[in-house]
C-alpha positions as CSV (number, residue, x, y, z in Angstrom):
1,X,7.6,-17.6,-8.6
2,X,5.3,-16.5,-5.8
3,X,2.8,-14.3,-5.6
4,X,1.5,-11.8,-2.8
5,X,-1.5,-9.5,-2.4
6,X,-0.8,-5.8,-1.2
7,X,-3.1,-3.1,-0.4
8,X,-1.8,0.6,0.1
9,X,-4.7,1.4,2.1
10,X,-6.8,5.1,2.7
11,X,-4.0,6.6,4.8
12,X,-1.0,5.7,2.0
13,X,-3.5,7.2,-0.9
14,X,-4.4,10.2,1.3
15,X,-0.7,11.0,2.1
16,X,0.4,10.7,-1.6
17,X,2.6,7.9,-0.3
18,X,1.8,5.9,-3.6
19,X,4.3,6.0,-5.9
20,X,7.0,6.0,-2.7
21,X,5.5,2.6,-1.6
22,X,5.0,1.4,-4.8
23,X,9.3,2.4,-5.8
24,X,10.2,0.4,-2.4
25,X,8.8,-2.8,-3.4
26,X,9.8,-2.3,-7.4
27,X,13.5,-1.7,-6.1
28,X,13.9,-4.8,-4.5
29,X,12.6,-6.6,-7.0
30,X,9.3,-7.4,-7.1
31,X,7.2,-7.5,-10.2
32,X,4.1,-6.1,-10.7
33,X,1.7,-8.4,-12.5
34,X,-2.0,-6.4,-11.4
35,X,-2.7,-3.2,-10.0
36,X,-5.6,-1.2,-9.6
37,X,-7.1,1.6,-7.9
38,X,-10.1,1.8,-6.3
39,X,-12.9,2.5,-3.7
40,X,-13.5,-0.8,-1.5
41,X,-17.3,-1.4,-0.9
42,X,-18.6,-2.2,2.5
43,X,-19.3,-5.8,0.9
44,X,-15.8,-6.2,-0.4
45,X,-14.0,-4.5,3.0
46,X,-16.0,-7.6,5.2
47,X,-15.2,-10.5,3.2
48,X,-11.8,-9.6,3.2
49,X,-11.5,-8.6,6.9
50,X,-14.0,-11.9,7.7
51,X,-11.2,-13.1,9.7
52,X,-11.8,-10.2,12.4
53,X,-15.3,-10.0,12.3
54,X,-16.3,-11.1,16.3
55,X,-13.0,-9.0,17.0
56,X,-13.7,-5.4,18.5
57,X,-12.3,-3.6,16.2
58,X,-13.9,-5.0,12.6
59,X,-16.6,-2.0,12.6
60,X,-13.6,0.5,12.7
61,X,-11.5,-1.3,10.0
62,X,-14.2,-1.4,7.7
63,X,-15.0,1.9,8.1
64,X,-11.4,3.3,7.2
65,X,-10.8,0.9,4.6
66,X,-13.6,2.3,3.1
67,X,-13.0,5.7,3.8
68,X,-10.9,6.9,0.9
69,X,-9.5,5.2,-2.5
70,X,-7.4,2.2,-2.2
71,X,-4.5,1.1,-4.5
72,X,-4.8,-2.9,-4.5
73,X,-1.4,-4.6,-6.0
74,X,-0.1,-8.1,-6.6
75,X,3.4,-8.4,-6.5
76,X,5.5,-11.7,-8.2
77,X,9.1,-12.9,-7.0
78,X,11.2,-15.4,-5.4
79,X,9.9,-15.5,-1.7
80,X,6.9,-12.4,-2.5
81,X,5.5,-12.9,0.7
82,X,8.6,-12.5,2.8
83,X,10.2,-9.5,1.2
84,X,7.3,-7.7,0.9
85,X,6.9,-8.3,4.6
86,X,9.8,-7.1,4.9
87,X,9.8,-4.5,3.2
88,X,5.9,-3.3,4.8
89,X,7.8,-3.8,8.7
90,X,6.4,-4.5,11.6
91,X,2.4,-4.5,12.1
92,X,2.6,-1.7,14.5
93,X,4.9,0.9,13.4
94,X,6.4,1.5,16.7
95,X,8.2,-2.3,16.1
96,X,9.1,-1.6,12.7
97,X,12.7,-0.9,11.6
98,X,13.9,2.3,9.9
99,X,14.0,1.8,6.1
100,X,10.8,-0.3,6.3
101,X,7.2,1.5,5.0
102,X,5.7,1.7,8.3
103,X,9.1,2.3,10.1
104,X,9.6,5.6,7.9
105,X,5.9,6.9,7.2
106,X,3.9,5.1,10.1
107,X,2.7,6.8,13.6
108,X,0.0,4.2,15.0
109,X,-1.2,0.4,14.5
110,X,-4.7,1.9,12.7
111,X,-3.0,3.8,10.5
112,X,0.0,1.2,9.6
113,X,-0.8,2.2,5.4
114,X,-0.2,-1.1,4.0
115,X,-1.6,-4.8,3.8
116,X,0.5,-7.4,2.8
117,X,-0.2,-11.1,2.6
118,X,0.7,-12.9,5.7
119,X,1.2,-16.8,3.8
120,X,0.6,-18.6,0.6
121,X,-2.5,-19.7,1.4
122,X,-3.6,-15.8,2.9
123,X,-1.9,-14.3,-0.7
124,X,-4.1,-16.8,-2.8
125,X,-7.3,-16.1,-1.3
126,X,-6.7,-12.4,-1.1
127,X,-5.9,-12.5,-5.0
128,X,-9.0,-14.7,-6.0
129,X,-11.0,-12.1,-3.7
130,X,-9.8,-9.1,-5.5
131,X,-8.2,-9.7,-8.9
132,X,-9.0,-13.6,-9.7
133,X,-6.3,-15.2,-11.5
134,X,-7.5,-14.2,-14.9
135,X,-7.0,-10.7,-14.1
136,X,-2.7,-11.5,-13.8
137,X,-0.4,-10.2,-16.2
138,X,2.2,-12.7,-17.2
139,X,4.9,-10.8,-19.0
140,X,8.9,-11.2,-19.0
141,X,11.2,-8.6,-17.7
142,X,14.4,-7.1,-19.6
143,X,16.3,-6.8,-16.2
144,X,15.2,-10.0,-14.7
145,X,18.9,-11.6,-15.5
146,X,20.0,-9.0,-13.4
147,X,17.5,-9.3,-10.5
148,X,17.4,-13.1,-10.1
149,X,19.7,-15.8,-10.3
């Protein structure tokens, strides 16, 4: 099973999106295994957005991630990463497809209300960074025969 790191950011919390988002990913599958919700500190916003730090925009992303309460989630499934991709849409909600989160509920690229992990490698940093692995819940499901093959 993989795993993947999601993050309904300040605009999904504002808009009372959560429960919608969180359904959308629970439908197709996906198990939740950790969940919290929280306030991201300035500290917690840069490690996590290191990547884009000599980038333009980094001062702006830190400052709305860090704007409002966050709902942090990681997800568990055959191919996580993928369908929750999927699932998320396109980066810039213009490209993404009707049925997708940022397809149905997004207007512009800085307000796209969801991270997802982009790789293995991305999901198993971004879970170390905000859960750790001792902070998983490992638990079987009732309707997993009837989810997976």
């Amino acid at each position: 099973m993989e795993k993947t790191f999601i993050i309904l950011k300040p605009d999904a919390v504002q808009r009372q999106l959560v429960g919608e988002i969180i359904s959308r990913f629970e439908r197709h599958g996906l198990k939740i295994v950790a969940m919290k919700f929280l306030q991201v500190s300035n500290a917690l916003a840069e490690e996590h957005y290191a990547v884009h730090k000599e980038r333009p925009f980094f001062k702006s992303l830190i400052e709305y991630i860090t704007a409002s309460p966050v709902v942090a989630l990681v997800l568990e499934g055959p191919n996580a990463i993928k369908m929750a991709r999927n699932v998320v849409g396109a980066t810039n909600p213009l490209d993404a497809n009707p049925g997708t989160i940022r397809g149905d509920f997004g207007m512009e690229i800085g307000r796209n209300l969801v991270h997802a992990s982009d790789g293995p490698d991305t999901a198993k940093a971004e879970i170390a960074l905000w859960f750790g692995e001792e902070n998983l819940v490992e638990y079987p499901r009732a309707l997993d025969p009837w989810i997976l093959e």
